[in-house]
C-alpha positions as CSV (number, residue, x, y, z in Angstrom):
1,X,0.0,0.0,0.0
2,X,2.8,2.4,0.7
3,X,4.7,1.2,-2.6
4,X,1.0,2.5,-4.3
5,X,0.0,6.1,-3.0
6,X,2.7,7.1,-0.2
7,X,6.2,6.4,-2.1
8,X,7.4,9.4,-3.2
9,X,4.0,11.1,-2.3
10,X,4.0,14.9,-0.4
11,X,2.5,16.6,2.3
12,X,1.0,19.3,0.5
13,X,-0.9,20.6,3.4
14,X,-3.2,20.7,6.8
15,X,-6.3,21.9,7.5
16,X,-7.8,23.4,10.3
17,X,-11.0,24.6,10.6
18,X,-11.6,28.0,12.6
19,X,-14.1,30.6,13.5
20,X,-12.7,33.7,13.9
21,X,-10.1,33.8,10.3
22,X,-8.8,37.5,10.7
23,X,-7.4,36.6,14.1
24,X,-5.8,32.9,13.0
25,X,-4.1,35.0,9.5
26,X,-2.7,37.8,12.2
27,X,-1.7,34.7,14.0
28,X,0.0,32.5,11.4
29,X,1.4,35.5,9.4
30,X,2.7,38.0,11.7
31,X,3.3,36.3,15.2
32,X,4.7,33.0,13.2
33,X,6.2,33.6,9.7
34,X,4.0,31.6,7.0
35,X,3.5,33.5,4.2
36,X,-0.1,34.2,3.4
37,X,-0.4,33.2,-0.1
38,X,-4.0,33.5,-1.2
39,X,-7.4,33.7,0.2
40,X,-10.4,32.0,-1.8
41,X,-13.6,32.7,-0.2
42,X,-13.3,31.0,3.9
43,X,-9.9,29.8,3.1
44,X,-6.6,31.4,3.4
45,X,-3.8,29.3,1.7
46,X,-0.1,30.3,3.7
47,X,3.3,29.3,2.2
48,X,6.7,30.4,3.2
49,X,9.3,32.7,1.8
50,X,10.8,31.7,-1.6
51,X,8.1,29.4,-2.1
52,X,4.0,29.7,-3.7
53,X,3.9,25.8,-2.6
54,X,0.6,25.8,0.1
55,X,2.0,24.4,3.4
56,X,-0.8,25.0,5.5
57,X,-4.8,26.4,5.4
58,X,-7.3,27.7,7.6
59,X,-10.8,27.6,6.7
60,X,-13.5,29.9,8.3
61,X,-16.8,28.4,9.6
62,X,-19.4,30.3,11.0
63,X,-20.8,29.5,14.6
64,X,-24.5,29.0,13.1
65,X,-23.1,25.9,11.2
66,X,-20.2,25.1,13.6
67,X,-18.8,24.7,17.4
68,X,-16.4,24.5,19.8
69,X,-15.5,20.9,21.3
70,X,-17.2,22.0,24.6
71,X,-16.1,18.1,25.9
72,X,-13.1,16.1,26.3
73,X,-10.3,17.6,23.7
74,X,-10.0,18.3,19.9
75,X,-8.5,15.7,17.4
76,X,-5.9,17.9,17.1
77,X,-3.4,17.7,19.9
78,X,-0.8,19.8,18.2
79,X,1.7,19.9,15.3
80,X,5.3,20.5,14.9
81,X,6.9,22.9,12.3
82,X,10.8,21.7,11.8
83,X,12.7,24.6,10.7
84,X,15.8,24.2,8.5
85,X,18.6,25.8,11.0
86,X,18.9,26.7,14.8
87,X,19.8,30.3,13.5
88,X,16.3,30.5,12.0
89,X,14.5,29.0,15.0
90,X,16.5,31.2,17.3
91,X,15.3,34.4,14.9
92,X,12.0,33.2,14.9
93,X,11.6,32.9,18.8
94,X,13.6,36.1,18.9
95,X,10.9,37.9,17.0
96,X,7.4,36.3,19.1
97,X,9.1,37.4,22.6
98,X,9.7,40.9,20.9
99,X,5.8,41.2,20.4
100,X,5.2,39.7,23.7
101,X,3.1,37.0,22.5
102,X,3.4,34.6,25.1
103,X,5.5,31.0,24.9
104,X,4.0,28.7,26.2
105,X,7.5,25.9,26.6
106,X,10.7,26.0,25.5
107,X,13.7,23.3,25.5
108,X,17.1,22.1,24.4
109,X,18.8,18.6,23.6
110,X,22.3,17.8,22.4
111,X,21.2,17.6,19.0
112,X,18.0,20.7,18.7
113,X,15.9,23.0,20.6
114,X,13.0,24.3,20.3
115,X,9.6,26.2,22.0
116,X,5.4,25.7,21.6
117,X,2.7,28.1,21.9
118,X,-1.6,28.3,21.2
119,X,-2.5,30.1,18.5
120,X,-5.8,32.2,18.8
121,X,-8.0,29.3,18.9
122,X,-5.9,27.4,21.7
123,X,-4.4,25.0,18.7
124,X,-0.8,24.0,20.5
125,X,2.4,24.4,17.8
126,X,5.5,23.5,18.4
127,X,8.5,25.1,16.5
128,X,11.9,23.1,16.4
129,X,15.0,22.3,14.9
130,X,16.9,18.8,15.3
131,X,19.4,16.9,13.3
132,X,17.7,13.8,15.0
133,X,14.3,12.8,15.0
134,X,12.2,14.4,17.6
135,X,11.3,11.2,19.4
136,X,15.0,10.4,20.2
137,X,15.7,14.1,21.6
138,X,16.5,14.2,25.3
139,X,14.5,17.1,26.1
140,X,15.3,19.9,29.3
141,X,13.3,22.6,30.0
142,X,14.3,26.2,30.0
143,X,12.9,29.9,29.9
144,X,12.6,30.6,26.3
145,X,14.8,34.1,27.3
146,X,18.1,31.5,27.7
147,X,17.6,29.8,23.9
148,X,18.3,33.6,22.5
149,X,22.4,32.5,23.6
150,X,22.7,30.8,20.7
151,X,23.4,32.5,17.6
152,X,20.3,33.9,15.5
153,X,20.2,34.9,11.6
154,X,19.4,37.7,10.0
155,X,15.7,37.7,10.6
156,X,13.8,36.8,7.7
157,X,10.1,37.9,7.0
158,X,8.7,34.5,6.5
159,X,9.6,31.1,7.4
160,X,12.5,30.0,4.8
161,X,11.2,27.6,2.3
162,X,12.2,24.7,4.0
163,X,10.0,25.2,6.9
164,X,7.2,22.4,6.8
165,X,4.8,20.6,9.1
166,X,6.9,17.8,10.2
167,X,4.7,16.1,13.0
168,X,1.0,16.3,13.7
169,X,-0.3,14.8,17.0
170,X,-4.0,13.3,17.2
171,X,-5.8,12.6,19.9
172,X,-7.9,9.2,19.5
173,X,-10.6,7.0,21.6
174,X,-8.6,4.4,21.1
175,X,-4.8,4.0,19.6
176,X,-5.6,0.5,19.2
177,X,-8.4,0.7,16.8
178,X,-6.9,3.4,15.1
179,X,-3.4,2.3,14.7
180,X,-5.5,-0.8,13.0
181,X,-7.2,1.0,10.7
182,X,-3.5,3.3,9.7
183,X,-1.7,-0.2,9.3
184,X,-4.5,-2.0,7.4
185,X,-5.2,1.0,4.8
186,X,-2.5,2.9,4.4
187,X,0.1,0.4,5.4
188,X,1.7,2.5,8.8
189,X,3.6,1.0,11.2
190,X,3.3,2.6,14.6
191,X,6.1,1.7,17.6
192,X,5.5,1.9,21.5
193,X,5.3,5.4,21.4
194,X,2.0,5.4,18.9
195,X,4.2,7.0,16.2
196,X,4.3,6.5,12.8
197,X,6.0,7.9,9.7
198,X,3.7,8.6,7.1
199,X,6.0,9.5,4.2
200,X,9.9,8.9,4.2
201,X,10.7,10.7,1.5
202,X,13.0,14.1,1.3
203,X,10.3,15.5,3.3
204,X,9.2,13.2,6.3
205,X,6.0,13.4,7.8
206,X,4.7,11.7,11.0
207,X,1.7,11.6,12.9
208,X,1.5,10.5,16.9
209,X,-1.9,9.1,18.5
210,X,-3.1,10.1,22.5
211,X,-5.4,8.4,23.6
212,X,-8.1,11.2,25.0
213,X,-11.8,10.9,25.7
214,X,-14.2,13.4,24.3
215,X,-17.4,12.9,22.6
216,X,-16.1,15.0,19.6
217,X,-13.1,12.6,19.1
218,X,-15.0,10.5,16.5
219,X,-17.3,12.6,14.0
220,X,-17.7,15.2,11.1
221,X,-15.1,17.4,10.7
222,X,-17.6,20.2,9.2
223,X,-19.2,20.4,12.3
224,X,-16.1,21.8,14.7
225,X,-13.3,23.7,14.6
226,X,-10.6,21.7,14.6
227,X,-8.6,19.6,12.5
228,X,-10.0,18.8,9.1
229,X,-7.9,16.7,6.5
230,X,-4.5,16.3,5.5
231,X,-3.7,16.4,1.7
232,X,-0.9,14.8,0.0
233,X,0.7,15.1,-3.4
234,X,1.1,11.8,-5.2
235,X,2.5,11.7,-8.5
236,X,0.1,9.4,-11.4
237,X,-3.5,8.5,-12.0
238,X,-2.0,4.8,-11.7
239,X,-1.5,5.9,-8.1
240,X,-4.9,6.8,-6.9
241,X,-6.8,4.0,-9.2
242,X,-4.3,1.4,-7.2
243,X,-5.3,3.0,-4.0
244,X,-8.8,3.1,-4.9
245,X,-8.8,-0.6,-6.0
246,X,-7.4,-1.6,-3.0
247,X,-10.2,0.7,-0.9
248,X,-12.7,-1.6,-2.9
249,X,-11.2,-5.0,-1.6
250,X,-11.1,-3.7,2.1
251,X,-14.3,-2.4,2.0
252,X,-13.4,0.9,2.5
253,X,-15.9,4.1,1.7
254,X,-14.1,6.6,-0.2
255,X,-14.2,9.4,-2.5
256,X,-12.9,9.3,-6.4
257,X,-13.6,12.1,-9.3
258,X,-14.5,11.0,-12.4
259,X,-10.8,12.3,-13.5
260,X,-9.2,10.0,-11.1
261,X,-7.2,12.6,-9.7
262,X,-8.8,13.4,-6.2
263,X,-9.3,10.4,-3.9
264,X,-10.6,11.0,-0.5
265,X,-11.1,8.9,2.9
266,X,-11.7,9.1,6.5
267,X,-10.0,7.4,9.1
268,X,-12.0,6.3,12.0
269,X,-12.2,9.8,13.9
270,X,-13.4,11.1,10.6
271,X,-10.4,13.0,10.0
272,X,-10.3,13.5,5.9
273,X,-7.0,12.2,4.3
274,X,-7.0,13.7,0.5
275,X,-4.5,12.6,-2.1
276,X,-4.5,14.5,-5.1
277,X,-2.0,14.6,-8.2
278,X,0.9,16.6,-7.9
């Protein structure tokens, strides 16, 4: 399954659904560094610096037709942004403190560093750099004030273009059912921790599963803001009709265009997971 849709596939971009959209743009484009790119009617499409490739999208919903998760927690537990150098992480933090928009956690390990903070909406991100992966890091806690000791770059706008959503974190009912349905569709394979790498490619992307109760953990995504689908590149027709065929023996609902170029299915939290061609 991974040979078919993942290998060599992208992470084009996340979505989160939000209600108030001028608050999470001011957010994601002045107090972080994504480069708002495009707004088509609710959405707003962000990128980075040197690059018009979408990374990431809010998508405005209005409170008659949506709501808050008003019990338990979101499906979203948080997601990590891996920046390309400790200089431009360092610039970056630099930059929030000078605005005074609080942070939230900060920390070092041999080999990275790196802080987390809510958005508007109480969405948790975590900024980092590492030349390991994230799960091996050794973490200690500091004041964010002490990380500014290490040597910053010239600051920079927006987020180079080799900034990216590295890691999203879900929480689940249960990591067992879940992790089952990851492994038998899309071919994961998840260690003690309840991580998994999704794509392995240049451009690695994870996902970790919490186990959280909620009565909003399992549902339509329409209905809340919160997390709404993940989209990935992949790069033939052959690609998604494989995919789809293999949907079809599983037993899988899905979506397919009559083009065969958008294929669409929901895990078992009803998260959306959209490939489309590249």
């Amino acid at each position: 399954m991974v040979e078919s849709v993942l290998k060599d596939a992208k992470l084009r971009d996340i979505a989160i659904r939000v209600n108030h959209r001028d608050e999470q743009i001011d957010f994601y484009q002045n107090v972080l560094k994504f480069r708002l790119l495009n707004e088509e009617n609710a959405l707003a499409i962000f990128g980075t610096q040197d690059s018009k490739r979408e990374r990431f999208v809010i998508e405005e919903s209005p409170a008659h037709r949506t709501h808050a998760v008003d019990d338990g927690v979101k499906k979203l537990h948080s997601f990590s942004i891996l920046l390309p150098s400790k200089e431009e992480l360092i610039a970056t933090l630099a930059g929030i403190l000078e605005q005074g928009y609080p942070i939230l956690s900060a920390w070092i390990a041999p080999n990275g560093l790196g802080f987390s903070l809510l958005d508007t909406e109480e969405n948790l991100v975590e900024l980092y750099y590492s030349d390991a992966p994230i799960g091996e890091l050794e973490k200690q806690l500091v004041d964010p004030p002490l990380l500014l000791q290490e040597k910053a770059c010239s600051v920079q706008e927006y987020f180079s273009k080799d900034a990216r959503i590295e890691t999203v974190h879900l929480n689940v009912l249960d990591t067992d059912i879940s992790e089952a349905f990851y492994e038998k569709v899309f071919g994961l394979k998840f260690n003690n921790f309840h991580e998994a790498v999704v794509l392995d490619g240049e451009e690695t992307f994870c996902i970790v599963l919490h186990e959280a109760k909620g009565k909003w953990l399992v549902g339509n995504t329409d209905k809340l803001w919160d997390i709404e689908y993940f989209e990935f590149e992949v790069t033939s027709k052959e690609k998604i009709q494989a995919f789809a065929k293999r949907l079809d023996d599983l037993e899988v609902n899905y979506y397919l265009d009559k083009n065969n170029t958008i294929l669409t299915v929901s895990d078992v939290s009803g998260l959306e997971w959209w490939f489309t061609i590249s």
